[in-house]
Structure formats: structure tokens, C-alpha cells
N, C-alpha and C positions, 0 to 999 in steps of 0.2 A: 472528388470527395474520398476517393477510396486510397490512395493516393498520402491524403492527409491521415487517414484512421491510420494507415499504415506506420509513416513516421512517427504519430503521438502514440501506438503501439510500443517503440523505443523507451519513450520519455516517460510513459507509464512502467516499462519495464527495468529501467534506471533509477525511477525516483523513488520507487519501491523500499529496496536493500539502501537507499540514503536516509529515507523515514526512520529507518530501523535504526540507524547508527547513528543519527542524531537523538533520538529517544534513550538510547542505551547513554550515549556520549553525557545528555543532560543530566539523566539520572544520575551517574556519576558524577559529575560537578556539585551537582547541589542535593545528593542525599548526606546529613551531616547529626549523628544521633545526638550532638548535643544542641542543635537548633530546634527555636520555638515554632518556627512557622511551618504552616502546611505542604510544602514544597521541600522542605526537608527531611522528612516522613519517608522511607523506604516504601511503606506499603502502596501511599499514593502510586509510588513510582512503577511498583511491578503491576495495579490494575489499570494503571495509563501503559501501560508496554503491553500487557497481555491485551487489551482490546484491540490497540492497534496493531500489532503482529499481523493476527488474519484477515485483516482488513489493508495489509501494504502483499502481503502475499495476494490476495486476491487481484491488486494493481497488477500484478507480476505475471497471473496469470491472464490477465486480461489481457494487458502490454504484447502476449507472448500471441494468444490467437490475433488480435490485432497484425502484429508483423506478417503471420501467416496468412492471413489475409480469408483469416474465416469469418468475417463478415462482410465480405465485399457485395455478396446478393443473402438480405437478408429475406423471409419467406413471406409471404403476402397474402394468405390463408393458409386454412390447414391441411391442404392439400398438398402443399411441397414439403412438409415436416417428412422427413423419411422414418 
């Protein structure tokens, strides 16, 4: 199991920075000021990108203890919290 957290640490810390650049990527495709629809709208675009930013960094940082294998023994009471 540990093993596996460890590689999906990777994949978490890859697919990260690709969230990012497809969100940015779409928003430019389809923000168009003289379009009617909602998807065309700049502002949709920057509170869809600002919510998810800290939330693909977070993948990142996750991904990242993952690989290091800071969850491999997680604490079992409050005893081991150092």
C-alpha cells in the first residue's frame, strides 16, 4: 500500500501544473468579449482559475509528501503526534 501512495504521489504531483494549464489553456480559447454565452465572460474564467489554483497546488503538495513517503506510518492515537 505504501508503495502505491508513493507512485500516486507522482501523478498527484503531475497532474497538478496540467490542471493549471488546461484551465488557463480553455480560458483562452473561449473567453471572446463579443460572445453571448456564459463561458465566454473573462470574469467566469478568472473565479474558475482562482478557486482551482489552490486547490491543484494543494495536489502538488500532496503528490510531493506522498513521494517522500510521509505517510507511510500514519499515527494511531494521540500519542505518536510529536
Amino acid at each position: 500500500m505504501n508503495s502505491i501512495k508513493k507512485y500516486l504521489g507522482i501523478v498527484w504531483f503531475c497532474l497538478a501544473p496540467a490542471i493549471i494549464y488546461f484551465l488557463v489553456q480553455g480560458a483562452a480559447a473561449n473567453i471572446d468579449l463579443a460572445g453571448k454565452k456564459d463561458i465566454n465572460n473573462p470574469l467566469i474564467w478568472i473565479i474558475i482559475i482562482s478557486i482551482f489554483t489552490p486547490i491543484a497546488i494543494g495536489f502538488m503538495i500532496f503528490g510531493w509528501y506522498a513521494w517522500k513517503k510521509e505517510y507511510s506510518h500514519l499515527p494511531e492515537n494521540s500519542d505518536e503526534i510529536k
